[in-house]
C-alpha positions in Angstrom: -7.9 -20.5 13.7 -7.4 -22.2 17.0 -7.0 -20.3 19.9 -4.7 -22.3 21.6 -0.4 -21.5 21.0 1.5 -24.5 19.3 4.3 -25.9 21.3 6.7 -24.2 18.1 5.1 -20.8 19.1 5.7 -21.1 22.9 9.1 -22.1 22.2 9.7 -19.1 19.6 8.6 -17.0 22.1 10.8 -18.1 25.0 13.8 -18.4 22.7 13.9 -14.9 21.6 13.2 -13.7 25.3 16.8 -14.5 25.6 17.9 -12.2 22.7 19.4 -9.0 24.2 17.2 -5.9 22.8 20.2 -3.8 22.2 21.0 -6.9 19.2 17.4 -5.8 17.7 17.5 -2.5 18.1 21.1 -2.4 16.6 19.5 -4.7 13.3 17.5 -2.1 13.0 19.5 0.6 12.8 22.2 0.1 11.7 21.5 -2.5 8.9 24.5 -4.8 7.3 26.0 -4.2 4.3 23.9 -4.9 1.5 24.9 -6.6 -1.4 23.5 -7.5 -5.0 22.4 -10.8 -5.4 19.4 -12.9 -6.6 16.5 -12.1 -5.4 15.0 -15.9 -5.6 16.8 -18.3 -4.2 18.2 -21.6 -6.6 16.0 -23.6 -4.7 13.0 -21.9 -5.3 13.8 -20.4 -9.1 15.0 -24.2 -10.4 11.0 -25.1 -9.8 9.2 -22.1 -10.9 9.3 -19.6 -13.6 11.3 -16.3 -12.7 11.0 -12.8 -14.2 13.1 -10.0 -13.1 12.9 -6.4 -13.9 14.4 -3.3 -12.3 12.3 -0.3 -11.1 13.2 2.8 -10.2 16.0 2.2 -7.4 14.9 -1.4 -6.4 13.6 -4.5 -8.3 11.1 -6.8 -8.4 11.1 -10.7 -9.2 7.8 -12.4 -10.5 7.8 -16.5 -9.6 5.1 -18.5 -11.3 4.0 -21.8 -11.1 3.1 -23.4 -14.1 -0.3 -23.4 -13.0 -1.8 -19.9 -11.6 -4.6 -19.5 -9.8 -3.8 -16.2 -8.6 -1.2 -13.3 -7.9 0.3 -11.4 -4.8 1.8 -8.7 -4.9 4.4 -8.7 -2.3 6.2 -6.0 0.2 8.3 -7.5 2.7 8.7 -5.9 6.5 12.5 -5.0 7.9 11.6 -2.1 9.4 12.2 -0.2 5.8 16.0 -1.0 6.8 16.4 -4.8 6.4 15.9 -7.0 3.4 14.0 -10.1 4.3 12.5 -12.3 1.7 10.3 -14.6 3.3 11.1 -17.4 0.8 10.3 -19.8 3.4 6.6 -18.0 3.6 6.3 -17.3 0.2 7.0 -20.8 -1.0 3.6 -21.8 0.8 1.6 -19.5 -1.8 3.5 -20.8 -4.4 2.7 -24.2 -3.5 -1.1 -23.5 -3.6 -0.4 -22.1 -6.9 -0.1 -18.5 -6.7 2.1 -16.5 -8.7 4.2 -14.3 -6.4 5.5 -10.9 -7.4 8.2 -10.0 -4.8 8.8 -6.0 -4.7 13.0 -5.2 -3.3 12.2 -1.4 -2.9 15.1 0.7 -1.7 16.0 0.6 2.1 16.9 3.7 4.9 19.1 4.7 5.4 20.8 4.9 1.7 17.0 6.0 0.5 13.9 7.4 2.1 10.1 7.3 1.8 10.9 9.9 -1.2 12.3 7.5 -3.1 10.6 4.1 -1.8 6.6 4.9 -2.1 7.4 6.0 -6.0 9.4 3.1 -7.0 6.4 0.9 -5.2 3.6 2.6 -6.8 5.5 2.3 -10.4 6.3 -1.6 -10.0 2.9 -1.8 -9.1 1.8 -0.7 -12.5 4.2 -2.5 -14.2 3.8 -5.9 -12.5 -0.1 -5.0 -13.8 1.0 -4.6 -17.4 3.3 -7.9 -17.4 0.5 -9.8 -16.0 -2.1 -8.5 -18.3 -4.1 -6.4 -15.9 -5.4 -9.7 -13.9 -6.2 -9.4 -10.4 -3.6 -9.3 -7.9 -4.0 -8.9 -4.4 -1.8 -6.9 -2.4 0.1 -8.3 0.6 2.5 -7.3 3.3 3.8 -7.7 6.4 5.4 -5.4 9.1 6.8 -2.2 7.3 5.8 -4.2 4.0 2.1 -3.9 5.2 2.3 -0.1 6.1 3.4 -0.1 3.0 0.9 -2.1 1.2 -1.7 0.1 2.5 0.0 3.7 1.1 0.3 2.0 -1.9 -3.9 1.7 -1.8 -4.1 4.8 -0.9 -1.6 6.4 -3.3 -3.5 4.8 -6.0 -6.5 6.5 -5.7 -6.1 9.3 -7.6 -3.6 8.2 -10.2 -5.7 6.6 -12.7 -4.0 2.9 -12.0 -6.2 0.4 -11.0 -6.3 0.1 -7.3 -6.4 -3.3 -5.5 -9.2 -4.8 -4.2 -8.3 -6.6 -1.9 -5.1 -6.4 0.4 -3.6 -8.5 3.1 -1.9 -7.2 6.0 0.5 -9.2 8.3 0.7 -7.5 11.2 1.1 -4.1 9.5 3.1 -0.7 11.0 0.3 1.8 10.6 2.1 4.7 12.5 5.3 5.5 13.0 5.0 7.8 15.7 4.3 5.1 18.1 3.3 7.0 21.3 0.1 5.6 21.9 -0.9 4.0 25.4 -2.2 1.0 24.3 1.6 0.7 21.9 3.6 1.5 25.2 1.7 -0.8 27.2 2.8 -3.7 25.0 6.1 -2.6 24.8 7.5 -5.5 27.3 5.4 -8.0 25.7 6.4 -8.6 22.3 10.0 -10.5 22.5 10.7 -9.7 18.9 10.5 -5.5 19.1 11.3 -2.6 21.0 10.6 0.6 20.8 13.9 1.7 20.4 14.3 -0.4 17.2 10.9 1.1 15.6 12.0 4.6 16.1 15.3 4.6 15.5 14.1 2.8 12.0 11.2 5.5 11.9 13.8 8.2 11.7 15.6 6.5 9.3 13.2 6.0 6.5 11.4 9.1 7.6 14.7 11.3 6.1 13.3 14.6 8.3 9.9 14.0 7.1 7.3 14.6 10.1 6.2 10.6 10.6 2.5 11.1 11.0 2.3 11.9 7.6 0.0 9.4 5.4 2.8 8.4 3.2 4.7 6.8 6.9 1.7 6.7 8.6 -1.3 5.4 6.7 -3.5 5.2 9.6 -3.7 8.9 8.8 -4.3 8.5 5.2 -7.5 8.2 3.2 -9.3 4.8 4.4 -12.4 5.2 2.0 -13.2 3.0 -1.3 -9.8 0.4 -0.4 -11.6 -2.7 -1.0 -11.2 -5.6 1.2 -8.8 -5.4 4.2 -7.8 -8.7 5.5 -5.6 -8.1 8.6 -4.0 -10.6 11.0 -2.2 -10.1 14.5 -1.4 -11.2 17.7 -2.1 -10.0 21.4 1.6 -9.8 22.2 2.3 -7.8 19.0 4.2 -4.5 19.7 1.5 -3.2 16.5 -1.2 -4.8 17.3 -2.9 -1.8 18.8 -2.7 -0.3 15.2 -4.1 -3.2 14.0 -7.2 -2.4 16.0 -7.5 1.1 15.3 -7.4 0.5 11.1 -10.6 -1.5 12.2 -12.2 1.2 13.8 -11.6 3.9 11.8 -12.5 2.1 9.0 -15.8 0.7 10.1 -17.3 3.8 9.2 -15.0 4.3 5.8 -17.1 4.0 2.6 -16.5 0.9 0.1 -13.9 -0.2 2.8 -14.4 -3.3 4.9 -11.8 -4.6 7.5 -11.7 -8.2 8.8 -9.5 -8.2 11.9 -7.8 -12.2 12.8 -6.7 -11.8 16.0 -4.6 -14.7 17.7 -4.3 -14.5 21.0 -0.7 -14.6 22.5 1.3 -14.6 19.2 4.0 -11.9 18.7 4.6 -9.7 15.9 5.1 -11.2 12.3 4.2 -14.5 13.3 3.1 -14.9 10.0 6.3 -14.9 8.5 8.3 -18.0 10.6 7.2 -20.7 8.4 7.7 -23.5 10.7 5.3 -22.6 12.6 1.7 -24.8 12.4 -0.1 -21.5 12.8 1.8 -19.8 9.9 0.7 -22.8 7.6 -2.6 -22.8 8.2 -2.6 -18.8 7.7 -1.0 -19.3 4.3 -4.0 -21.8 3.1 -6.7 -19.0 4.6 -4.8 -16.1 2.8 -4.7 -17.9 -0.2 -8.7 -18.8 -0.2 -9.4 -15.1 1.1 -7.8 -13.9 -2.3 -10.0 -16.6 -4.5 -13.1 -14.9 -3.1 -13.8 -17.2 -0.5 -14.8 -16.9 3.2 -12.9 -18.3 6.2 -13.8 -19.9 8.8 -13.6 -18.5 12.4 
């Protein structure tokens, strides 16, 4: 990928400069309302095929072209307190022809990691026997990619075939957020604070200590994952956890890491579809999960 920001980035980042952090924080913590609705938008459903299915307390909506070439697996970020789709992002994989399982697991504060990680792990395994075991590849962003990575671990030793390979848009690793290099990006990233992620920690957490693999991966097992393909940017509040996934898994056995690093882009970048840089991710995503290599 280039190394040089878009004009749309630049402007991105300026624009939510001016959002007051006591608005994110708040969206965090206290999360609207939510109601039932359709999980795939008219726009979207009217030109693919749709299949719904309820697990455990959430749902999950497989879109297909009518051509596949492949399958995601999909766990959206929020902060475990906010349902965001990504339609916008998601549409771009469908595009390039790749069916798209979408995963609405249950939210903090009515549910907790108790009830979320289970209800993951089961639509995991039932997405699998819908699709006739073929190979899907994991992928998440934010919270979703923490996520995505506890699900790899908590597959290990459940007889359910794991993934093999998993994408991670820049993923929340650990929730205990006290590192240097996290607080030193803390005035950075125009898009978090750390008053957000902890209040949202706690949250989802439900008294549960947050270092813990099953909110903290980064603490979790890290051997025989597969391949982890992880993107982030320089101004990303996580992207210190980005970096230590690839160290302590450099070492990890039948593990590999590549880290994409973009310099000056803020934290789920990936997800704001307008963005050039976004567009060109969704192509490289979609030929890392056919096998093939991207460029640098």
């Amino acid at each position: 990928m280039p190394t040089s920001l878009s004009w749309q980035a630049r402007m991105t980042t300026a624009a939510l400069r001016l959002v007051p952090p006591g608005y994110i924080t708040n969206a965090f913590t206290k999360p609207a309302r939510r109601k039932p609705g359709p999980l795939v938008p008219k726009r979207v459903a009217s030109r693919f095929v749709v299949d719904e299915f309820v697990a455990g307390h959430g749902r999950v909506a497989t879109v297909s072209p009518r051509r596949s070439v492949g399958h995601f697996f999909f766990l959206h970020g929020g902060g475990y307190t906010m349902q965001d789709m990504h339609w916008g992002f998601l549409g771009q994989l469908l595009e390039q022809h790749f069916t798209v399982s979408l995963v609405d697991y249950p939210l903090a504060p009515e549910y907790t990691v108790t009830q979320t990680v289970p209800m993951v792990v089961d639509a995991w395994s039932e997405v699998l026997r819908r699709s006739a075991g073929e190979a899907m590849t994991v992928l998440g962003d934010s919270a979703g990619a923490g996520l995505a990575l506890v699900l790899a671990q908590e597959l290990l030793s459940s007889g359910v075939p794991a993934p093999t390979r998993t994408v991670l848009l820049s993923p929340w690793l650990n929730l205990v957020l006290d590192d240097k290099a996290t607080l030193d990006l803390a005035e950075r990233d125009p898009l978090l604070n750390l008053d957000a992620l902890h209040g949202a920690a706690r949250l989802y957490a439900g008294g549960r200590v947050l270092s813990e693999p099953a909110l903290s991966p980064i603490n979790g097992p890290l051997d025989d994952l597969g391949d982890l393909l992880v993107f982030s940017g320089t101004r990303d509040l996580l992207f210190p956890q980005a970096s230590e996934l690839s160290r302590r898994a450099a070492g990890a056995s039948g593990t590999s890491v590549d880290l994409r690093v973009i310099p000056g882009l803020l934290h789920d970048w990936a997800l704001i579809p307008y963005l050039p840089e976004t567009r060109r991710l969704a192509t490289d995503v979609c030929v890392w999960a056919l096998g093939g290599a991207l460029a640098r």
